[in-house]
C-alpha positions as CSV (number, residue, x, y, z in Angstrom):
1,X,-6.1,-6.9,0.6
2,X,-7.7,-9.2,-1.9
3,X,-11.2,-9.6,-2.0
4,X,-12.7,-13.2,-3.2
5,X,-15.0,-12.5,-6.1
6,X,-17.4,-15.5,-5.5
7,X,-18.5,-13.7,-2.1
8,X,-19.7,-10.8,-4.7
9,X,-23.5,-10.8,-6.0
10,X,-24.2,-11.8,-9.8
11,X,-23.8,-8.5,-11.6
12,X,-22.0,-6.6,-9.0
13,X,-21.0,-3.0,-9.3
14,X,-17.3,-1.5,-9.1
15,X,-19.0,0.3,-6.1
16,X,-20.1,-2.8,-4.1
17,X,-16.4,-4.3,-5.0
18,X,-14.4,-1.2,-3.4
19,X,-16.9,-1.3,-0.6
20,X,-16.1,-5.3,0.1
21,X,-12.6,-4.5,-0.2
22,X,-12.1,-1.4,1.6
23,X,-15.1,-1.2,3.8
24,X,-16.5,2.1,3.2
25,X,-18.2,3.5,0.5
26,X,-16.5,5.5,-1.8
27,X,-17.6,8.1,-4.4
28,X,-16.0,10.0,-7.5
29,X,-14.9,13.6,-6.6
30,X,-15.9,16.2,-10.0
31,X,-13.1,16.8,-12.2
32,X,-10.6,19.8,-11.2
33,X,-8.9,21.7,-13.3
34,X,-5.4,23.3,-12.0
35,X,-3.8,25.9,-13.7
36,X,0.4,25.4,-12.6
37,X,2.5,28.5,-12.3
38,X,5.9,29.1,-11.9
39,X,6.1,29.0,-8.0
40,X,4.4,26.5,-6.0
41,X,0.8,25.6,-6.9
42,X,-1.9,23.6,-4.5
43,X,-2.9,20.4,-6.6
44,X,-4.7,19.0,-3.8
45,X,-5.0,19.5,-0.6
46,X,-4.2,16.9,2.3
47,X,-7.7,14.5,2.4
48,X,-7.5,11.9,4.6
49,X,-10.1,10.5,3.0
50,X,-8.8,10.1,-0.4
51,X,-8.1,6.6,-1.6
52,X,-7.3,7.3,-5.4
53,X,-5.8,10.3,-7.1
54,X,-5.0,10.6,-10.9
55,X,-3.3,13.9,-11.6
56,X,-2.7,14.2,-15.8
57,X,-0.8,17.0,-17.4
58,X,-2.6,18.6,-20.2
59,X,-0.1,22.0,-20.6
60,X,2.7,22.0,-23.5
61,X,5.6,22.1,-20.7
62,X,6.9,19.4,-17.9
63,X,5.6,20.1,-14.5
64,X,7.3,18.4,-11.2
65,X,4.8,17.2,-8.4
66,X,6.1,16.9,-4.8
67,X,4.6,16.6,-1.2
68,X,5.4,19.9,0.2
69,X,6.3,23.4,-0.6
70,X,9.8,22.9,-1.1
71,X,9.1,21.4,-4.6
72,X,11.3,22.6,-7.8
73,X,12.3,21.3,-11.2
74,X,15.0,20.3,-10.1
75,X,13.7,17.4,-6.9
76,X,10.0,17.4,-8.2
77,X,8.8,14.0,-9.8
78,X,8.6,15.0,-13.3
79,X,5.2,14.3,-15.0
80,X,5.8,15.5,-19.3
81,X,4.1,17.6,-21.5
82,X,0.8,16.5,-23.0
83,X,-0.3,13.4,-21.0
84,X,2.3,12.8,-18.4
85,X,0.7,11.8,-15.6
86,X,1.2,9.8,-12.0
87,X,-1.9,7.4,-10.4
88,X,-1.4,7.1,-6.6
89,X,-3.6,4.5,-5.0
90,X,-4.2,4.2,-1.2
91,X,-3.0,0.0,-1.1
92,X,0.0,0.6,-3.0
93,X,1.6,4.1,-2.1
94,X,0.3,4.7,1.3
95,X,0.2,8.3,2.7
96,X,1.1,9.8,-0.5
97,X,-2.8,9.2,-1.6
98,X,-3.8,11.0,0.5
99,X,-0.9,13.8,1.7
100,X,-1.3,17.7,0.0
101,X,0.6,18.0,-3.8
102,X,2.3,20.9,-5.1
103,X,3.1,21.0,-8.5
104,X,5.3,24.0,-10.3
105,X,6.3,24.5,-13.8
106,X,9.9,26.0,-15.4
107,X,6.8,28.0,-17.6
108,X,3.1,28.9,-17.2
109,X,0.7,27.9,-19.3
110,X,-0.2,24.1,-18.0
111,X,-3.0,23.0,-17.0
112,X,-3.4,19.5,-14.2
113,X,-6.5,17.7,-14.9
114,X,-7.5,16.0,-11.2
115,X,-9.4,13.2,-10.4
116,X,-9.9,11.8,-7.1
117,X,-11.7,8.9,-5.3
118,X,-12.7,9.7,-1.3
119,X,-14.5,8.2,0.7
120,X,-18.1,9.3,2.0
């Protein structure tokens, strides 16, 4: 959905965009930290509400993100060592925005930094 920038007040906010676009407000949720272990870890849980999610990995090992608890090395979508990371967005991937993640990791010691946008 595209939103026509001339409709927007001079000096609009990103804030008054999203809420012309999506029609609700929005807000930033405080940063999380997850640490990943070797078995299935929560990244997030299921948030209907959740129209943006940026998960980055900070750890010094590959972790694999999937949708459920099934999740393993070896069908999880890989995100690399120092800075791999996946953006999901509600207009473009659907109900993976907003659907629980599990992450695991072949070792321990990384750590998911996790942003998310939701809406109030």
């Amino acid at each position: 959905m595209s939103v026509d920038s001339s409709a927007l007040p001079a000096g609009a906010t990103v804030a008054q965009y999203l809420t012309k676009k999506w029609g609700i407000k929005t807000r930033l949720v405080p940063l999380s930290v997850v640490a990943v272990l070797t078995t299935p870890t929560r990244v997030v849980k299921n948030n209907p509400r959740r129209f943006a999610l940026i998960v980055v990995n900070n750890g010094t090992g590959s972790v694999f993100v999937g949708w459920d608890n099934g999740v393993t090395i070896s069908n999880g979508l890989p995100l690399s060592a120092s800075g791999g990371s996946i953006t999901l967005l509600a207009d473009e991937d659907g109900e993976l925005t907003c659907g629980e993640m599990i992450a695991i990791a072949a070792a321990g010691g990384n750590n998911l930094s996790v942003w998310e946008v939701e809406s109030l």
